[in-house]
C-alpha positions, 0 to 999 in steps of 0.5 A: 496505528502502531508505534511506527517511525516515520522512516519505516512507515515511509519504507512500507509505503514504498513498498506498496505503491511500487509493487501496485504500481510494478503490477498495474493495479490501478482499478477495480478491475485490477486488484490485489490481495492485502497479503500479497501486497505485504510479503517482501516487506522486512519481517520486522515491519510486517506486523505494521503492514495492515496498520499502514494500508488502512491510513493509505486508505483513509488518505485516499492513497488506495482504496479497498475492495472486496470488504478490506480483503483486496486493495488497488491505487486511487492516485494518478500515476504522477503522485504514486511516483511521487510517492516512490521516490 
């Protein structure tokens, strides 16, 4: 990964996890784009986003689906608030 602080990178998870979580993606059913999981995030930041989803996936935190070209939750609803606060 990236040279990345760790308060940025922790913004960035947030970020992700709230927006799968806001959305309900929790299962292969129920996905989202690795794009689309990236816009919001400060313009700053963005170039760090695929850097901080593949070691959330590599932790188990999300998984990949799709061939790395779409991302859902692989956590109980408990650790993603966790997570977020």
């Amino acid at each position: 990964m990236k040279k990345l602080d760790k308060e940025s990178e922790n913004k960035i998870r947030k970020h992700i996890v709230r927006k799968l979580v806001r959305r309900d993606k929790w299962s292969k059913s129920s996905y989202m784009n690795v794009h689309d999981v990236a816009e919001g995030v400060a313009r700053h930041l963005s170039g760090y986003v695929n850097d901080v989803i593949a070691e959330m996936a590599k932790e188990g935190i999300l998984a990949y689906y799709k061939g790395k070209e779409c991302v859902y939750l692989n956590i109980s609803k408990e650790d993603a608030r966790k997570i977020i606060e």
